[in-house]
C-alpha positions, 0 to 999 in steps of 0.5 A: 305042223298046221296045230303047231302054229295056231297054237303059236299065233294064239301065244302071238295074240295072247301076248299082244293082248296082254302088252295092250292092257299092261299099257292102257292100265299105265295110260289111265294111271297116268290120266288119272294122276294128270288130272289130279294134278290139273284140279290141285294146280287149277285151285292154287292160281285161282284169285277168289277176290277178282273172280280170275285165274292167275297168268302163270305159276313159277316156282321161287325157290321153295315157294311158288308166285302166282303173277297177274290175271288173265281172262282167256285163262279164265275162259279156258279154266271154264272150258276145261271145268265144264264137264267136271263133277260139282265137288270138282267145281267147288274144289277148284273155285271155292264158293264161286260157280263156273256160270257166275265166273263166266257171267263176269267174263261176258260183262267184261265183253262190253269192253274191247277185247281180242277174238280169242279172249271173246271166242273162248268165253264164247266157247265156255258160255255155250259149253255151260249153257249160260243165259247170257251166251247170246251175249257172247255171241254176238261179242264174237260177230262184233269181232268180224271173225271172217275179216281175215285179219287173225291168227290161225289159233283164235280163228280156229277157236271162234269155230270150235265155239259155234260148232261144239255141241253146246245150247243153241245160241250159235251162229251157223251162217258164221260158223259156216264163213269161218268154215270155209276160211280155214278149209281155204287155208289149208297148205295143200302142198304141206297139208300144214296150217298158216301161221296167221293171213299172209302179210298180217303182222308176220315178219318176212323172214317167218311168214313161212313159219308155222306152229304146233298150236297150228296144228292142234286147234284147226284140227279139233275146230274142223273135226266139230264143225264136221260132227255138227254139219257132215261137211266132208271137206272139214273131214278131209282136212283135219284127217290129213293135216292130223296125219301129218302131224303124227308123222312128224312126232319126234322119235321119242313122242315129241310134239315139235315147236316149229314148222315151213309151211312150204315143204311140211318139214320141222324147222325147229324142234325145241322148246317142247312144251308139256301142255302139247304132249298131255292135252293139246295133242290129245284133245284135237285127236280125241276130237277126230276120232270122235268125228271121224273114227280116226285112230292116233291113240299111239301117238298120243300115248307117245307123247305121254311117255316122253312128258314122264321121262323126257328123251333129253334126259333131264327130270320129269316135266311131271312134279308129284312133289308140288302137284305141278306140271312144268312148262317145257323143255328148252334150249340154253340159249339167248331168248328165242335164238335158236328159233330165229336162227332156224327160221333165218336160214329156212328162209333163205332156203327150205332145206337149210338149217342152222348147223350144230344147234343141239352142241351149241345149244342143248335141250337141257333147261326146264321151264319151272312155270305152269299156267291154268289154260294147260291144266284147264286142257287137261281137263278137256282132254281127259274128261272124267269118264277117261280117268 
């Protein structure tokens, strides 16, 4: 008998063993195709004549428009092409390099900026080791980042670019301040990030709302900062606010939209968006585990599975045909009502929502848009070594 069941858990382990390739072969399959896509589409909305990336990519019938220019794109692109091989960088911005398009972006700084244009050209600066990231810097002290006046997300990204391995032009007091800030922060009660600082540019009735992105980005900007210094309490919190937010992953590997701050509960799950499920989540978890040795990899490979074939039964969000990637899945509704309405009744109290809102409005609609920063993050998440 005692043989019988060895024999049977070396089947047991064999079989696990087995099941754990098939599935690491199915994810580098898919990083690969996912960064294949993010070099295509990156390529596309590059604009050579203004040393910019487009705002965004929609789909006109069989044709694609690109619209605008945006600087923080622009950033990210450089962010997410860093580490990339040269025939890549060249792929991408034809005769232009990463350092002259970045040199551009700190010209640009002289102007006034938003911190988060300035954080992530400040991030992209040190990643590239540009000559002139201390003018970056310095853009970014000019911000007063600590003042307490900005949201969570460009908060988060003004650390991450102190705190990342980079050249040595960062700021550590400053790193430190901002630091402590977001530590501060933290919802211990719901282990969730604010929105922005309580009372600053926050409606009444969503002060108590807070999003994915607030999540992903304190998440990655503590997991550096706790890498580059050893401060446990960056650890602790980026490890229980990652937990909570692979607890509240959707059944079928969604990242929702929507959360209260108050009791740590999804207030509204739609749109999902595909940079959430193929580099967002990825890259903050990817930034804990390097830090901390904390493992969220079936979450991540959840949310890639739902990007391929979402749960919401409509096409793939993955678009081999056009080598692009779709912005998200959404509701049919008038603009944002669903979400005003959840945060609404939430307010009035935490445990209320809306009723019947997937009846009234379906998660059917498919946002045909792409914007670099999502293939940019790609790139940042699945750097080449992981395809």
């Amino acid at each position: 008998f005692f043989f019988q069941a060895e024999d049977g858990i070396r089947d047991v382990e064999r079989s696990r063993g087995s099941e754990m390739c098939i599935r690491d072969r199915a994810i580098s399959e898919t990083v690969r195709q996912l960064r294949s896509i993010a070099v295509h589409a990156l390529a596309r909305m590059y604009r050579p004549e203004e040393r910019l990336f487009a705002f965004t990519l929609r789909k006109n019938g069989d044709e694609e428009l690109l619209e605008g220019v945006s600087r923080r794109y622009t950033a990210t692109a450089l962010i997410g092409l860093a580490n990339e091989d040269k025939s890549v960088v060249a792929e991408v911005l034809g005769g232009h390099s990463g350092e002259e398009i970045c040199a551009k972006l700190i010209a640009d700084l002289n102007e006034p900026r938003e911190l988060g244009e300035v954080a992530l050209t400040a991030w992209a600066a040190r990643m590239l080791h540009h000559p002139d990231s201390s003018k970056a810097i310095e853009a970014l002290r000019r911000m007063e980042p600590a003042s307490g006046t900005h949201p969570t997300v460009e908060f988060s990204w003004a650390l991450t670019a102190l705190a990342i391995a980079g050249d040595d032009t960062a700021d550590t007091a400053l790193a430190e301040r901002l630091a402590n800030d977001l530590i501060g922060s933290f919802r211990t009660e719901s282990c969730i990030f604010p929105h922005g600082p309580a009372g600053r540019g926050l409606a009444a009735l969503r002060s108590h709302v807070s999003c994915f992105a607030d999540f992903v980005y304190p998440i990655q900007a503590l997991s550096h900062y706790y890498k580059a210094t050893g401060d446990t309490r960056a650890a602790e919190v980026a490890a229980s606010c990652a937990e909570t937010m692979c607890r509240l992953q959707g059944p079928e590997g969604q990242w929702w939209w929507h959360f209260d701050i108050r009791t740590g509960r999804v207030i509204e799950r739609y749109p999902v968006y595909s940079v959430h499920q193929d580099s967002m989540a990825p890259m903050a978890l990817h930034a804990l585990a390097e830090a901390c040795d904390i493992d969220h990899s079936e979450s991540i490979e959840k949310g890639l599975q739902w990007l391929a074939s979402p749960a919401e039964k409509i096409e793939s969000l993955i678009d081999e045909e056009r080598t692009v990637i779709w912005r998200k899945v959404a509701r049919r509704e008038p603009a944002k009502l669903a979400r005003t309405l959840q945060a609404t009744a939430s307010r009035i109290h935490s445990a209320v929502r809306f009723p019947a809102v997937d009846a009234i409005f379906p998660p059917a609609e498919i946002d045909y848009e792409t914007r670099p920063y999502h293939m940019a993050w790609i790139l940042h998440a699945w750097p080449p070594a992981a395809g």
